[in-house]
PDBQT receptor file of N, H, CA, C and O in Angstrom, charges set to zero:
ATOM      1  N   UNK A   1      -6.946   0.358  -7.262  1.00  0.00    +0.000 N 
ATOM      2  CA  UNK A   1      -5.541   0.669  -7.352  1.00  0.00    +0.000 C 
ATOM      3  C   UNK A   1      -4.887   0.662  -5.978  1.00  0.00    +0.000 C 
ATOM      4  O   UNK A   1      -3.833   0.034  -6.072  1.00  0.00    +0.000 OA
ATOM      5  N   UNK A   2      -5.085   1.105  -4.739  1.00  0.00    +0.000 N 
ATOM      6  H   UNK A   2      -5.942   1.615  -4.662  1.00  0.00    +0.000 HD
ATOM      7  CA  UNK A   2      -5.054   0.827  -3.650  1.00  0.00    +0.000 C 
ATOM      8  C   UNK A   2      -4.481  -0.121  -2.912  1.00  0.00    +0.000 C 
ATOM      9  O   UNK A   2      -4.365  -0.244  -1.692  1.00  0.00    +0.000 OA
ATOM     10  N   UNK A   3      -4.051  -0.942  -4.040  1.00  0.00    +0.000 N 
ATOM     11  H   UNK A   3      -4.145  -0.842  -5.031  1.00  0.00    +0.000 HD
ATOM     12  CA  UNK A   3      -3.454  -2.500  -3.221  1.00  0.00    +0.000 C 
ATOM     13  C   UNK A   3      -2.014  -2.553  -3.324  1.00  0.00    +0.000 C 
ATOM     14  O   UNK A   3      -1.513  -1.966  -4.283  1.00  0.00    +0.000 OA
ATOM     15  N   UNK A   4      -1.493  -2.968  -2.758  1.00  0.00    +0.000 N 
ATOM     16  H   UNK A   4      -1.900  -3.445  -1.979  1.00  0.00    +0.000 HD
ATOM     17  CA  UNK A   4       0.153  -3.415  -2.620  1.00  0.00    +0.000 C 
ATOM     18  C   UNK A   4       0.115  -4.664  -3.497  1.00  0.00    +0.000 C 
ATOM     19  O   UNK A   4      -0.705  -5.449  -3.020  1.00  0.00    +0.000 OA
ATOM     20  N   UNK A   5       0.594  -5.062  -4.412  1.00  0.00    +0.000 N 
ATOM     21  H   UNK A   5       1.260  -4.424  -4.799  1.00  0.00    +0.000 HD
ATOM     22  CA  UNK A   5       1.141  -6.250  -5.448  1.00  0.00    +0.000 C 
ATOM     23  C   UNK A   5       1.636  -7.234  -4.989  1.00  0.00    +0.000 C 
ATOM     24  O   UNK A   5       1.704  -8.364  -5.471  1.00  0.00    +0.000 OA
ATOM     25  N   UNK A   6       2.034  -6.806  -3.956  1.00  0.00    +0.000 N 
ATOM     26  H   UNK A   6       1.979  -5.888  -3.564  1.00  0.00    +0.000 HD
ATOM     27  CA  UNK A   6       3.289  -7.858  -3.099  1.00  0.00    +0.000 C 
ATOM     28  C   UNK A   6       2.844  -8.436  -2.135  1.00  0.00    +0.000 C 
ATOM     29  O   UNK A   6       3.105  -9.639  -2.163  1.00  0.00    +0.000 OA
ATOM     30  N   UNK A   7       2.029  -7.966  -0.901  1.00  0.00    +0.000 N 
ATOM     31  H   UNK A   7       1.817  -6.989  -0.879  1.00  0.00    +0.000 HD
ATOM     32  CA  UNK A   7       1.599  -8.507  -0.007  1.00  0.00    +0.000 C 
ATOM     33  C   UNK A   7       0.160  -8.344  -0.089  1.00  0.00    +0.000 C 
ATOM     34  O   UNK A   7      -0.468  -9.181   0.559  1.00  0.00    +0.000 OA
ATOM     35  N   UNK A   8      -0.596  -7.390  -0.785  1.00  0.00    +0.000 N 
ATOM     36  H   UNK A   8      -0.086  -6.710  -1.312  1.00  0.00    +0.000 HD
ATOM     37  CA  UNK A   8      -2.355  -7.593  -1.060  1.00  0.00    +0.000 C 
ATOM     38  C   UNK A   8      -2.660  -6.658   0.064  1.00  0.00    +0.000 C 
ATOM     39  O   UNK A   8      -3.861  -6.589   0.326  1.00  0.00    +0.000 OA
ATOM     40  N   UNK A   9      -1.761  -5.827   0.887  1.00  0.00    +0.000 N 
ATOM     41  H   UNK A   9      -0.786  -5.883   0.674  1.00  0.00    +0.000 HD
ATOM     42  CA  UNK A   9      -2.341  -4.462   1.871  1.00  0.00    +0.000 C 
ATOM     43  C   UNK A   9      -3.442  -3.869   1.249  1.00  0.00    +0.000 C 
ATOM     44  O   UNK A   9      -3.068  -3.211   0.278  1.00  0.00    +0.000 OA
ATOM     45  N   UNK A  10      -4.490  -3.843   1.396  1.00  0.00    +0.000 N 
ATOM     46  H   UNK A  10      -4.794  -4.378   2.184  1.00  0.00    +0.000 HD
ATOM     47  CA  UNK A  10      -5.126  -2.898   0.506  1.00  0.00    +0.000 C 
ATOM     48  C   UNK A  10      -6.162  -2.129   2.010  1.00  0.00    +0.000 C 
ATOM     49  O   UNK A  10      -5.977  -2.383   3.200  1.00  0.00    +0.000 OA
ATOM     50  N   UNK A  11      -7.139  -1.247   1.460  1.00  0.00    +0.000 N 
ATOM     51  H   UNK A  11      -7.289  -1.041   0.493  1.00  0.00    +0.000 HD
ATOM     52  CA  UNK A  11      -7.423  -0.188   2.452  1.00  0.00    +0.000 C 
ATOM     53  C   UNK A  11      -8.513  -0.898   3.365  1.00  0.00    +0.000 C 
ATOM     54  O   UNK A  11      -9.074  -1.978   3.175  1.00  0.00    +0.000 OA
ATOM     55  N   UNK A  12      -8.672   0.102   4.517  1.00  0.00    +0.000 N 
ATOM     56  H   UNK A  12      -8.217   0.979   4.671  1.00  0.00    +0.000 HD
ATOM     57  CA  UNK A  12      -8.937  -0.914   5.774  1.00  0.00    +0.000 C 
ATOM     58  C   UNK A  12     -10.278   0.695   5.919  1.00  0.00    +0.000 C 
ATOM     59  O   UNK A  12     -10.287   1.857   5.512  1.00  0.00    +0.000 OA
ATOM     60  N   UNK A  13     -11.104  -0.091   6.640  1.00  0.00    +0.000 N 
ATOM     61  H   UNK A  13     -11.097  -1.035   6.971  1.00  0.00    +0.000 HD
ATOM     62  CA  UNK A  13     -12.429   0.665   6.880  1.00  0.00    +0.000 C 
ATOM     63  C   UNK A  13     -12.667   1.132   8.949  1.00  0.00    +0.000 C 
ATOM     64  O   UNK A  13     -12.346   0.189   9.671  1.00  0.00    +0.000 OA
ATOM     65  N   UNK A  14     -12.949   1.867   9.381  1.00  0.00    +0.000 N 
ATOM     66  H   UNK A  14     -13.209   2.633   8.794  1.00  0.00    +0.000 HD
ATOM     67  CA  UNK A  14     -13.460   1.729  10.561  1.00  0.00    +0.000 C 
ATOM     68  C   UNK A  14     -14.341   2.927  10.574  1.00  0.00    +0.000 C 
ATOM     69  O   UNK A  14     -14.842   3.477   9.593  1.00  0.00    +0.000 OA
ATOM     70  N   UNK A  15     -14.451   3.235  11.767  1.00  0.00    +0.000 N 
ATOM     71  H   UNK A  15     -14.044   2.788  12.564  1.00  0.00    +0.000 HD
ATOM     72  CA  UNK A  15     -15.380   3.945  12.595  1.00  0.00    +0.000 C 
ATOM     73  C   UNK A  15     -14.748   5.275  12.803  1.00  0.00    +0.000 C 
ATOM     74  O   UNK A  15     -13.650   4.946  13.250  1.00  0.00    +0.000 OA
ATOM     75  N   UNK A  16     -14.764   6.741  12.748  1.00  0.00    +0.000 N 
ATOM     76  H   UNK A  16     -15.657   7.008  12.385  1.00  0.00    +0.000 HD
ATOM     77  CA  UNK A  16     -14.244   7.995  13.060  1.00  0.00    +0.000 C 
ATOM     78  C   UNK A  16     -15.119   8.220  14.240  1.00  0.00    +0.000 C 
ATOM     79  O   UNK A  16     -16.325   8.014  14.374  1.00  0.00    +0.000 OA
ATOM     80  N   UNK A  17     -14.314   8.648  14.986  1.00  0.00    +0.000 N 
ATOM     81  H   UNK A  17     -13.334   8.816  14.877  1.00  0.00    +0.000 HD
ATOM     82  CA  UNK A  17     -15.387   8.943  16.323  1.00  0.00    +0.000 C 
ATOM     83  C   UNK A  17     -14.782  10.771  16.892  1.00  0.00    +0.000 C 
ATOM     84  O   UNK A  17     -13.673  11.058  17.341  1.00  0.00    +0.000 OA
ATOM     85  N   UNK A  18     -16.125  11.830  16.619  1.00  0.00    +0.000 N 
ATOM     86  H   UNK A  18     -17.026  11.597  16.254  1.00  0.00    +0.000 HD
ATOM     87  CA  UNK A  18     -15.439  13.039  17.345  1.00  0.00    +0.000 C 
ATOM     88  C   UNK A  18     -15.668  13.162  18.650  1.00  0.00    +0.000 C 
ATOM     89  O   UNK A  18     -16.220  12.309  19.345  1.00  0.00    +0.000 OA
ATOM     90  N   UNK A  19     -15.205  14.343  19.061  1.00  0.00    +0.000 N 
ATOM     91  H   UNK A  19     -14.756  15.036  18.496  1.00  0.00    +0.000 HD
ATOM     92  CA  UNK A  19     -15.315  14.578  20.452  1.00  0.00    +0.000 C 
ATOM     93  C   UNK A  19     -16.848  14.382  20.946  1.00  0.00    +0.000 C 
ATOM     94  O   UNK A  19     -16.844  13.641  21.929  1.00  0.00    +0.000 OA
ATOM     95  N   UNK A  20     -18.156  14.796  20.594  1.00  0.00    +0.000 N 
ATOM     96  H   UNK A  20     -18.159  15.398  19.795  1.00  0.00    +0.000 HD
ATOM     97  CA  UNK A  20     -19.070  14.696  21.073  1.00  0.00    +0.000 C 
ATOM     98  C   UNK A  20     -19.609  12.803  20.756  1.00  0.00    +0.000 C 
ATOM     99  O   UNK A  20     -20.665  12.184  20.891  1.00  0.00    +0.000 OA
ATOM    100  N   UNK A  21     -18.512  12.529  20.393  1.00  0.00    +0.000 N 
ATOM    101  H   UNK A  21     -17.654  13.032  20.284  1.00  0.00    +0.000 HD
ATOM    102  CA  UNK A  21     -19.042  10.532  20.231  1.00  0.00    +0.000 C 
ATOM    103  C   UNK A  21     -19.799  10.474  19.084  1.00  0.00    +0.000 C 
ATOM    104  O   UNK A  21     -20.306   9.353  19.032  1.00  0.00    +0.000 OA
ATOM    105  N   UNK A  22     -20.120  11.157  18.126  1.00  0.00    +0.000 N 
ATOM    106  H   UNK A  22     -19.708  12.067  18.168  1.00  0.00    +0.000 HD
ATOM    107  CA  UNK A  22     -20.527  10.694  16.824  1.00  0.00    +0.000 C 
ATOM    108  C   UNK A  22     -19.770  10.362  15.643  1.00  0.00    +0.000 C 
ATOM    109  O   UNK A  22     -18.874  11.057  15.164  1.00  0.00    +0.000 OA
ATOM    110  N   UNK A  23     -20.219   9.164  15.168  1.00  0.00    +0.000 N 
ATOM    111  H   UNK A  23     -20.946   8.599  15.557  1.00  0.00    +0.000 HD
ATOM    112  CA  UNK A  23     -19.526   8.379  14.553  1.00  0.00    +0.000 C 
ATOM    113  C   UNK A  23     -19.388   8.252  12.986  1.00  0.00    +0.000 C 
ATOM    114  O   UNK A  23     -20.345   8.792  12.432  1.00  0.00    +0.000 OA
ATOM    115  N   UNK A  24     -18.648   7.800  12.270  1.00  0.00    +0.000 N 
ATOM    116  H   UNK A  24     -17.871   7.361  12.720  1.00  0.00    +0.000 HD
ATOM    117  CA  UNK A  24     -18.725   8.413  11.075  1.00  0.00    +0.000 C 
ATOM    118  C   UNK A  24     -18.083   7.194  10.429  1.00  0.00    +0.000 C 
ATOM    119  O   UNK A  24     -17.412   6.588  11.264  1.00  0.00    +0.000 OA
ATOM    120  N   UNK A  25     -18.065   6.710   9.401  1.00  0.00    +0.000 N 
ATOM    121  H   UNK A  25     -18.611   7.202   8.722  1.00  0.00    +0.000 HD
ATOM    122  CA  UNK A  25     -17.052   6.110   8.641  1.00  0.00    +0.000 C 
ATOM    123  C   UNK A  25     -15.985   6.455   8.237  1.00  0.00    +0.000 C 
ATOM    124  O   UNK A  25     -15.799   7.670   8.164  1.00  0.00    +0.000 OA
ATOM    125  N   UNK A  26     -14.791   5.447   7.789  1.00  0.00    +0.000 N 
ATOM    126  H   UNK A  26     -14.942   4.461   7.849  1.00  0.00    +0.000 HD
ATOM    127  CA  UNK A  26     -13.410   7.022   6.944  1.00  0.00    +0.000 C 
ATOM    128  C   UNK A  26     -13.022   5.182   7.109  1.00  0.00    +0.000 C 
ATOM    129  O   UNK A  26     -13.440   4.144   7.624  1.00  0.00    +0.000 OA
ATOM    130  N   UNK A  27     -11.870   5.765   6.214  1.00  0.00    +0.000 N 
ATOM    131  H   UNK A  27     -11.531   6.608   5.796  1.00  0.00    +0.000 HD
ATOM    132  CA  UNK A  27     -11.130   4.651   5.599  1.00  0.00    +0.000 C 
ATOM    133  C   UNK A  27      -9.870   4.818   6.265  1.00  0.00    +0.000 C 
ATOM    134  O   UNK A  27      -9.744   5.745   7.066  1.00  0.00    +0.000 OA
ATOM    135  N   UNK A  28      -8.644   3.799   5.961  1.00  0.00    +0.000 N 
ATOM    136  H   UNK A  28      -8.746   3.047   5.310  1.00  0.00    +0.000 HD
ATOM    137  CA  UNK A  28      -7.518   4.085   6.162  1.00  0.00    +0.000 C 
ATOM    138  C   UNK A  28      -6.414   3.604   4.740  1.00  0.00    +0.000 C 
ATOM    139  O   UNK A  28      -5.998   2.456   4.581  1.00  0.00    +0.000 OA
ATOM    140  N   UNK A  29      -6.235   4.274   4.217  1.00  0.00    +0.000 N 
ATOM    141  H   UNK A  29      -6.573   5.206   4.346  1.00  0.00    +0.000 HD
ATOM    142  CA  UNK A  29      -5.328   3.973   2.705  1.00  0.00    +0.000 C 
ATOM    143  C   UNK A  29      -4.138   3.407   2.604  1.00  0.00    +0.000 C 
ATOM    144  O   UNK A  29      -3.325   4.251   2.981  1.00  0.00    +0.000 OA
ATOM    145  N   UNK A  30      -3.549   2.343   2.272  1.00  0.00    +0.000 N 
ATOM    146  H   UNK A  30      -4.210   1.658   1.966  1.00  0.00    +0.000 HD
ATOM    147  CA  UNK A  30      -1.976   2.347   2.316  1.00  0.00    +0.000 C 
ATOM    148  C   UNK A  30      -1.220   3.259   1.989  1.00  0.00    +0.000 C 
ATOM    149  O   UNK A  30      -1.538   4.431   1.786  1.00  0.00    +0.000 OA
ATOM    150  N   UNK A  31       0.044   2.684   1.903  1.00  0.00    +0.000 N 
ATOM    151  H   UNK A  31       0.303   1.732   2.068  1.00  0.00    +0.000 HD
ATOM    152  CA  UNK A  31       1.178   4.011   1.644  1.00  0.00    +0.000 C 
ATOM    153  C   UNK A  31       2.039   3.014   0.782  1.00  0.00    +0.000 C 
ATOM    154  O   UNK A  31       2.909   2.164   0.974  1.00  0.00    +0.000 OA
ATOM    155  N   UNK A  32       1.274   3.616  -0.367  1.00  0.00    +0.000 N 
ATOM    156  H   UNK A  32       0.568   4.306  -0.523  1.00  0.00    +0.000 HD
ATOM    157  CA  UNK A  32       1.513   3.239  -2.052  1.00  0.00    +0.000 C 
ATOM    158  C   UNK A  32       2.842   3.441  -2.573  1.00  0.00    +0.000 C 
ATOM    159  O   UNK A  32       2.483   4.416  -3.232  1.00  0.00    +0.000 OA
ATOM    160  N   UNK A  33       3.914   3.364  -2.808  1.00  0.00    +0.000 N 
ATOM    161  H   UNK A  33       4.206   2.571  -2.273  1.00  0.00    +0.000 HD
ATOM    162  CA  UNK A  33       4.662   3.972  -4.073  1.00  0.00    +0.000 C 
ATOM    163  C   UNK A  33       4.475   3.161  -5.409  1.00  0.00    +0.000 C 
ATOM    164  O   UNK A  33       4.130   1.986  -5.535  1.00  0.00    +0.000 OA
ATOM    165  N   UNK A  34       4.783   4.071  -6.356  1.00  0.00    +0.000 N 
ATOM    166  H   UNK A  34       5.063   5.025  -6.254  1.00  0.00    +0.000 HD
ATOM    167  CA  UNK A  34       4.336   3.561  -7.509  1.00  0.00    +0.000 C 
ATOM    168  C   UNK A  34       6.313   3.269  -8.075  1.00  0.00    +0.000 C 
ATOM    169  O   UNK A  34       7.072   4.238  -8.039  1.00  0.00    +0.000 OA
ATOM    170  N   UNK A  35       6.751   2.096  -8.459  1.00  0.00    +0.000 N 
ATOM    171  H   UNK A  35       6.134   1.309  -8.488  1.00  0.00    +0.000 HD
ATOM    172  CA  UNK A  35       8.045   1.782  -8.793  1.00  0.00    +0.000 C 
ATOM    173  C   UNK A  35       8.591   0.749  -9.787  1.00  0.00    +0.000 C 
ATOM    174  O   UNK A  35       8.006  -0.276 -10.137  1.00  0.00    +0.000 OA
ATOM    175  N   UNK A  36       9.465   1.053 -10.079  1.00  0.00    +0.000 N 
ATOM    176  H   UNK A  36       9.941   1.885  -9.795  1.00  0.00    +0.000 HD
ATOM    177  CA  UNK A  36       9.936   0.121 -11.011  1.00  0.00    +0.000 C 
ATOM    178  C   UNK A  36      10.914  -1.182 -10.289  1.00  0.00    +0.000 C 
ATOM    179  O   UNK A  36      11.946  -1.107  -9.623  1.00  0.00    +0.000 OA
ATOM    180  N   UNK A  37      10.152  -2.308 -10.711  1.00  0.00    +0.000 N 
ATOM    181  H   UNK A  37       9.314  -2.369 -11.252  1.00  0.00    +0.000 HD
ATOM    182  CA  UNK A  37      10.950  -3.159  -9.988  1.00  0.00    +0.000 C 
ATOM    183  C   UNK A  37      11.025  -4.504 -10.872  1.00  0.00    +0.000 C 
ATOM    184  O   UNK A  37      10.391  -4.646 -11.917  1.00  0.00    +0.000 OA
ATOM    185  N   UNK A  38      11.684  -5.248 -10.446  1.00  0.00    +0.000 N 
ATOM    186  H   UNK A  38      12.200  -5.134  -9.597  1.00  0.00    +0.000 HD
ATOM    187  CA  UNK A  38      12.142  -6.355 -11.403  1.00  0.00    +0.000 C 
ATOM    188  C   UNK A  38      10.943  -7.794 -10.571  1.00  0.00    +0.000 C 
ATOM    189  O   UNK A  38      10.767  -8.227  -9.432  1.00  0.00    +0.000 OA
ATOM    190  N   UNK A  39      10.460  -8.041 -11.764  1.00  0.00    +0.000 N 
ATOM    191  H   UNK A  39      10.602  -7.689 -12.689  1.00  0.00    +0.000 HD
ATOM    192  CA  UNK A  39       9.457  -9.002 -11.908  1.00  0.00    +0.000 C 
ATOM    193  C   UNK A  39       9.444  -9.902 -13.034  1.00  0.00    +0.000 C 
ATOM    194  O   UNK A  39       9.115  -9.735 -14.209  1.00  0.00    +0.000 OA
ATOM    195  N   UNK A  40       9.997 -11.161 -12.226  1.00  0.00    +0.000 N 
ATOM    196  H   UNK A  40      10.264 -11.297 -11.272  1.00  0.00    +0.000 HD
ATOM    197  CA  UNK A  40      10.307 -12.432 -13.217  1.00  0.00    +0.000 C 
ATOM    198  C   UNK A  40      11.482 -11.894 -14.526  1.00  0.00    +0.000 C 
ATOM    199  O   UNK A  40      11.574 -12.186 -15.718  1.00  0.00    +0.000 OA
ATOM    200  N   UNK A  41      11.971 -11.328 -13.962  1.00  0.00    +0.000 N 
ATOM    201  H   UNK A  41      11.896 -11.090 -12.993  1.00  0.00    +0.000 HD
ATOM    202  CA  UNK A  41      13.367 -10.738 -14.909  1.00  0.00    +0.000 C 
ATOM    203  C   UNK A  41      13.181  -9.798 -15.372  1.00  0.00    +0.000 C 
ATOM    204  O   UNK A  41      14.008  -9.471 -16.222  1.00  0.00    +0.000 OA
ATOM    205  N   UNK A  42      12.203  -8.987 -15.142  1.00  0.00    +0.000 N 
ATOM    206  H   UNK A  42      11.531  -9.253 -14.451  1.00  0.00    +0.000 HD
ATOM    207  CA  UNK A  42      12.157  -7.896 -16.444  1.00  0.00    +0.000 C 
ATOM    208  C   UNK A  42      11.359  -6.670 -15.473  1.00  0.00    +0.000 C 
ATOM    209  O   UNK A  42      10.390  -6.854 -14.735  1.00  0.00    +0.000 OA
ATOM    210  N   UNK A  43      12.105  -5.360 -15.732  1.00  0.00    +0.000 N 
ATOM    211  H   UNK A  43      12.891  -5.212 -16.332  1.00  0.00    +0.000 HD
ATOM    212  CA  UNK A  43      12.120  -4.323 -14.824  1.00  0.00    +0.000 C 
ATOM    213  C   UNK A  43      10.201  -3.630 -15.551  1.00  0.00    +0.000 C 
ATOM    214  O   UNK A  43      10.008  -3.363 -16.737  1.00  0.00    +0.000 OA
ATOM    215  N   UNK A  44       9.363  -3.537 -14.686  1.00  0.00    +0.000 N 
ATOM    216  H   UNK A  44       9.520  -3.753 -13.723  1.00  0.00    +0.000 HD
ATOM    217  CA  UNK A  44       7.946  -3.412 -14.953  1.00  0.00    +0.000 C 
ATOM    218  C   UNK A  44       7.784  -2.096 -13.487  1.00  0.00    +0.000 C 
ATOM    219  O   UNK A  44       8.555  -1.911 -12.545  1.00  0.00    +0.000 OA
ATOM    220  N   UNK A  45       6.465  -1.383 -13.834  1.00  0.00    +0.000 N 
ATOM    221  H   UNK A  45       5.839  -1.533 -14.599  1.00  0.00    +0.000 HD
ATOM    222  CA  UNK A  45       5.847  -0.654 -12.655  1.00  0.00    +0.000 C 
ATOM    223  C   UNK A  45       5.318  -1.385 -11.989  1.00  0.00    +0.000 C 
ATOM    224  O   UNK A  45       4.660  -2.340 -12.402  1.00  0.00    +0.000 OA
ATOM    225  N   UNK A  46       5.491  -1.095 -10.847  1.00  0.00    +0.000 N 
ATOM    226  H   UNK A  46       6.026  -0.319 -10.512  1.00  0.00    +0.000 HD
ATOM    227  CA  UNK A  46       4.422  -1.802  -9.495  1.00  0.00    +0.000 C 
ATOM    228  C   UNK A  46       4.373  -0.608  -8.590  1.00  0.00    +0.000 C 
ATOM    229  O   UNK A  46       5.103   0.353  -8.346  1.00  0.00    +0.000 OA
ATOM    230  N   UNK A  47       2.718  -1.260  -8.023  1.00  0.00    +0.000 N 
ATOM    231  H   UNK A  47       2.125  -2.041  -8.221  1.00  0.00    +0.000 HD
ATOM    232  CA  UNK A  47       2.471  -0.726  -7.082  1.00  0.00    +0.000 C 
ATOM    233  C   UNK A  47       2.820  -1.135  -6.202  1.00  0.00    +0.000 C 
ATOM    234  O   UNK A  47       2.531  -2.330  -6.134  1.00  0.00    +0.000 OA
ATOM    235  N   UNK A  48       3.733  -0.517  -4.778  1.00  0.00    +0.000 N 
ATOM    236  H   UNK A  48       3.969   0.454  -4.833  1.00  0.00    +0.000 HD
ATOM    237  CA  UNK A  48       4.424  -1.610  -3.729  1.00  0.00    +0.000 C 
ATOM    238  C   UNK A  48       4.294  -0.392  -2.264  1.00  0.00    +0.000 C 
ATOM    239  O   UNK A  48       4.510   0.815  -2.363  1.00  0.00    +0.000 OA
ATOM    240  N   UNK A  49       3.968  -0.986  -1.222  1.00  0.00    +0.000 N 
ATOM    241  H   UNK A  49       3.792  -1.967  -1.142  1.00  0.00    +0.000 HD
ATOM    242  CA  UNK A  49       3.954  -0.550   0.255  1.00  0.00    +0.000 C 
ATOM    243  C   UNK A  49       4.948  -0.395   0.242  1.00  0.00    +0.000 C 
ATOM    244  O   UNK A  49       5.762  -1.023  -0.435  1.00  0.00    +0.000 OA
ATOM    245  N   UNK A  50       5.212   0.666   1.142  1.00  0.00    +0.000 N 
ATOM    246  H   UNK A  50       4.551   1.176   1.692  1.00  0.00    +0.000 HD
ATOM    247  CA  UNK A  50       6.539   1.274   1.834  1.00  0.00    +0.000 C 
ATOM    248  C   UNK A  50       7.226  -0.040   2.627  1.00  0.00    +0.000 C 
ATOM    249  O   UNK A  50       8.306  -0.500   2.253  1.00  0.00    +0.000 OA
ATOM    250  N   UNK A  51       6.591  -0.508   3.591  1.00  0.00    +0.000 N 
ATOM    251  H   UNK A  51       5.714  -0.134   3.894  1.00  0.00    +0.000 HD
ATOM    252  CA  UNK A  51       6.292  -1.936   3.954  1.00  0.00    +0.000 C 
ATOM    253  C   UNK A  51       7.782  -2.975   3.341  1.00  0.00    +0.000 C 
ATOM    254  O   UNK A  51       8.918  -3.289   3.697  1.00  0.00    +0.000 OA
ATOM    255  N   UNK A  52       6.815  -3.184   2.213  1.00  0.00    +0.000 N 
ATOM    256  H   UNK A  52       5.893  -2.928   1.924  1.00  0.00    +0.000 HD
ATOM    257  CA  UNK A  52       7.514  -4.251   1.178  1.00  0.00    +0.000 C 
ATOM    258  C   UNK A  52       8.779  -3.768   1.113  1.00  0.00    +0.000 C 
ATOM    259  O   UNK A  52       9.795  -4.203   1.655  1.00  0.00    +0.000 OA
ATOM    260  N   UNK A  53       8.574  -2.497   0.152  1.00  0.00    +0.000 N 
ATOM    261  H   UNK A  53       7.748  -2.144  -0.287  1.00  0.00    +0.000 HD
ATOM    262  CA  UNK A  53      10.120  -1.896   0.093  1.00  0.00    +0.000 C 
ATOM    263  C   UNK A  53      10.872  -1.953   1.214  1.00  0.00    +0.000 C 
ATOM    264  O   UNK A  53      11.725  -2.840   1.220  1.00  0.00    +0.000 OA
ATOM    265  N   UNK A  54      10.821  -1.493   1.841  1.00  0.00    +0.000 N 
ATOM    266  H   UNK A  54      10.127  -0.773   1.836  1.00  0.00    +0.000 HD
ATOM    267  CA  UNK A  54      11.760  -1.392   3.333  1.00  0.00    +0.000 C 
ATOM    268  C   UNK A  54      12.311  -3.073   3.682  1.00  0.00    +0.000 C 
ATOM    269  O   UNK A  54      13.498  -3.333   3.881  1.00  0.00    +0.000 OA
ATOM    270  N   UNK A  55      11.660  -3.685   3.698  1.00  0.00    +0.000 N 
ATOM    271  H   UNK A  55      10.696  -3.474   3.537  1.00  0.00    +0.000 HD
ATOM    272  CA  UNK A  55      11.929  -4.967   3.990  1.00  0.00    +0.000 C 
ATOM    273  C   UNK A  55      12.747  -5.811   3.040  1.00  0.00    +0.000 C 
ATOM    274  O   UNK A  55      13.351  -6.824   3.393  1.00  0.00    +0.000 OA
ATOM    275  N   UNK A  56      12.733  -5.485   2.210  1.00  0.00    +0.000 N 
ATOM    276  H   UNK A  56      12.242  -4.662   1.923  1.00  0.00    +0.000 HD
ATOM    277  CA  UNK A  56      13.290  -6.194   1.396  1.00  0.00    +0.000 C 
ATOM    278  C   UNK A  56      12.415  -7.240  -0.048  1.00  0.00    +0.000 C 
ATOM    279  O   UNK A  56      12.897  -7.914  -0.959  1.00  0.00    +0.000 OA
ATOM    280  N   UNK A  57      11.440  -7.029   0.224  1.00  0.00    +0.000 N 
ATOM    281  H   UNK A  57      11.049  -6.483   0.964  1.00  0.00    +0.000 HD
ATOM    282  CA  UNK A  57      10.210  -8.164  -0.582  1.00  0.00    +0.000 C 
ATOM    283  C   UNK A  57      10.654  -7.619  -2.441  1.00  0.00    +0.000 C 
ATOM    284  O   UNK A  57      10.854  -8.281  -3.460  1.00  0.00    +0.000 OA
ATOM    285  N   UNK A  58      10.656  -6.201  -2.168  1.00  0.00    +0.000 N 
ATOM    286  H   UNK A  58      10.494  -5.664  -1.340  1.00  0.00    +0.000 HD
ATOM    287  CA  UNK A  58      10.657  -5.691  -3.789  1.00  0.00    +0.000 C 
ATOM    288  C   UNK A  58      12.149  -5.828  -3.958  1.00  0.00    +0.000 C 
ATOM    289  O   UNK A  58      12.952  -6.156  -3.084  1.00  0.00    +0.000 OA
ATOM    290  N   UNK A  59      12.437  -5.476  -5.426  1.00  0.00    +0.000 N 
ATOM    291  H   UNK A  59      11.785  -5.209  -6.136  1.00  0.00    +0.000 HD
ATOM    292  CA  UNK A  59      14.092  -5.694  -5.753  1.00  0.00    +0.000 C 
ATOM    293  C   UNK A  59      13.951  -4.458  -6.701  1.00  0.00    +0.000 C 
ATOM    294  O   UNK A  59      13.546  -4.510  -7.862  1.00  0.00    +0.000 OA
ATOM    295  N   UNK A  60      14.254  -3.608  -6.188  1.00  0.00    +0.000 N 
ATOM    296  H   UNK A  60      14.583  -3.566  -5.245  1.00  0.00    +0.000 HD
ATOM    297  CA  UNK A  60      14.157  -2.228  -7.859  1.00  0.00    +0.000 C 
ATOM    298  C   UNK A  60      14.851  -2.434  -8.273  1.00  0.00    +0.000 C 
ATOM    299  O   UNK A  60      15.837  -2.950  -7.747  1.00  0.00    +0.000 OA
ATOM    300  N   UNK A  61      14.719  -2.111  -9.613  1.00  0.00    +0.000 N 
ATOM    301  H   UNK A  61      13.918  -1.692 -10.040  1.00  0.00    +0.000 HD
ATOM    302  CA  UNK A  61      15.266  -2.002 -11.194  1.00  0.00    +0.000 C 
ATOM    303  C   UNK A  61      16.173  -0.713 -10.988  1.00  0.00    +0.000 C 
ATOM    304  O   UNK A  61      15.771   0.382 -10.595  1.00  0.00    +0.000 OA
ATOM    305  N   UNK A  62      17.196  -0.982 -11.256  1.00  0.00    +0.000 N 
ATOM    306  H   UNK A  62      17.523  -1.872 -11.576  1.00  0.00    +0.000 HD
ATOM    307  CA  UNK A  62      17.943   0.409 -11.940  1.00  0.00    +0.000 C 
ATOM    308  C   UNK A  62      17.991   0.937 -12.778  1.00  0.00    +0.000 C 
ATOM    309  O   UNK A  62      18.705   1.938 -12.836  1.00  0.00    +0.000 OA
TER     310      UNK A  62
């Protein structure tokens, strides 16, 4: 579920590092909204990045 619809953002992996230098895995998650937006004419849910929205990529439904 994790993925953006629009551009395919989906979650990104690295390395956590604490103060004494041990290392850990951890993820980094997008920043999901869940919205109603118009797709091929007809107002549907999507999952869409803040990203997208802001920019202009999505078109919400009223």
């Amino acid at each position: 579920m994790a993925k953006c619809q629009f551009c395919d953002k989906s979650v990104a992996f690295g390395i956590r590092v604490s103060h004494s230098h041990r290392r850990t895995n951890r993820t980094w998650k997008p920043n999901l909204k869940r919205v109603k937006a118009l797709v091929k004419g007809s107002p549907v849910h999507v999952y869409a990045c803040t990203r997208c929205l802001r920019s202009g990529k999505v078109t919400r439904a009223v």
